[in-house]
C-alpha positions in Angstrom: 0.0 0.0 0.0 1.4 3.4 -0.6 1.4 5.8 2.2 1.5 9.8 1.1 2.3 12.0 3.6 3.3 16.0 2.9 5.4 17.6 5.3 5.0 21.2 4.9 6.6 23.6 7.6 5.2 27.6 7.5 7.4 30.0 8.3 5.3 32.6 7.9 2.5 32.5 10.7 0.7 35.6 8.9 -0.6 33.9 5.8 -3.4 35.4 3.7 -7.0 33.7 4.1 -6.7 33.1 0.2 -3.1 31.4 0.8 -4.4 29.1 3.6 -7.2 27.9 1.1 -5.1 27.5 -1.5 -2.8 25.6 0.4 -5.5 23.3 1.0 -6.9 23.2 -1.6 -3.8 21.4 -3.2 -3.2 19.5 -0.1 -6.5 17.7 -1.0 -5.7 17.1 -4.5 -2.5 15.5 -4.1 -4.3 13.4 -1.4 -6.9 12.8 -3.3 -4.3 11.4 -6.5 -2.7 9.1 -3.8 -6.5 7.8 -2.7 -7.0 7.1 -6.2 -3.9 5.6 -6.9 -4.5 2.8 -4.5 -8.0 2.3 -5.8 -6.6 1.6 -8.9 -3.9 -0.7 -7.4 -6.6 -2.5 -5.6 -8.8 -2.9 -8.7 -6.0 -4.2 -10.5 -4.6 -7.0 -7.6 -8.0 -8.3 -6.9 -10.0 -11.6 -8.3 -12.6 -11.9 -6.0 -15.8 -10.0 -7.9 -17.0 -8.5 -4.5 -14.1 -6.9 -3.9 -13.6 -5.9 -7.7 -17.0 -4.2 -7.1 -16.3 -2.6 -4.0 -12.8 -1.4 -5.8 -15.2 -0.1 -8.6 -17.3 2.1 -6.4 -14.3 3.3 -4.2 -13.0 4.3 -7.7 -15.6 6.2 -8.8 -16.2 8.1 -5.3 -12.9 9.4 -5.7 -13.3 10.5 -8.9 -16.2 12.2 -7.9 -14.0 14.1 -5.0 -11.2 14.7 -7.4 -14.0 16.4 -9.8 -15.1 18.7 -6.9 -12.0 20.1 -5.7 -11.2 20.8 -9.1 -14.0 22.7 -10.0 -13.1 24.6 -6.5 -9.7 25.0 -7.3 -10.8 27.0 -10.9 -12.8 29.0 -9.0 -10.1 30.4 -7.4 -8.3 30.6 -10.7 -5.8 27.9 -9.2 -5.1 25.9 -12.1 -5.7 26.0 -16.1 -9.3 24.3 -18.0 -7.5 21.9 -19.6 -7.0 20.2 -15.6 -10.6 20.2 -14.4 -11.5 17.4 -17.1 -10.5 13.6 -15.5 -11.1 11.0 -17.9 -14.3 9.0 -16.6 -14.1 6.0 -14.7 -15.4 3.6 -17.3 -12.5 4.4 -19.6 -9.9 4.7 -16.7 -10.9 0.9 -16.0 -11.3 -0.1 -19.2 -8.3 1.2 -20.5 
């Protein structure tokens, strides 16, 4: 299983309101990426179809996460259109 773990150390107490949020807004993401990196995995070492099922959904919840916090991160203008479009689950699986 792969663990991700950020350390980030502030030097700066006196960060912006719009900083902080932007901080964690990326903190999600990347956590988010890791979450759906080892849905994947799982999908991908499993035989039983229960679990391949339960793999499926955890796949497409996290894809559904991922889908918000992009959409919150361009309305902050935090990162460019072509980003907020993941490829849907179906093909992700598929392919």
């Amino acid at each position: 299983m792969k663990i991700c773990f950020s350390q980030a150390i502030y030097h700066n107490q006196n960060i912006s309101e719009k900083e902080m949020q932007r901080n964690s807004i990326l903190a999600d993401i990347e956590k988010t990426r890791c979450a759906l990196e080892d849905a994947y995995a799982g999908f991908d070492n499993v035989t039983d179809p229960d679990l391949i099922d339960c793999y499926i959904y955890e796949v497409n919840s996290v894809l559904k996460r991922y889908k918000f916090l992009l959409e919150q991160a361009a309305k902050i203008n935090l990162l460019p259109e072509e980003e907020l479009h993941p490829e849907p689950a179906i093909k992700a699986l598929i392919g």
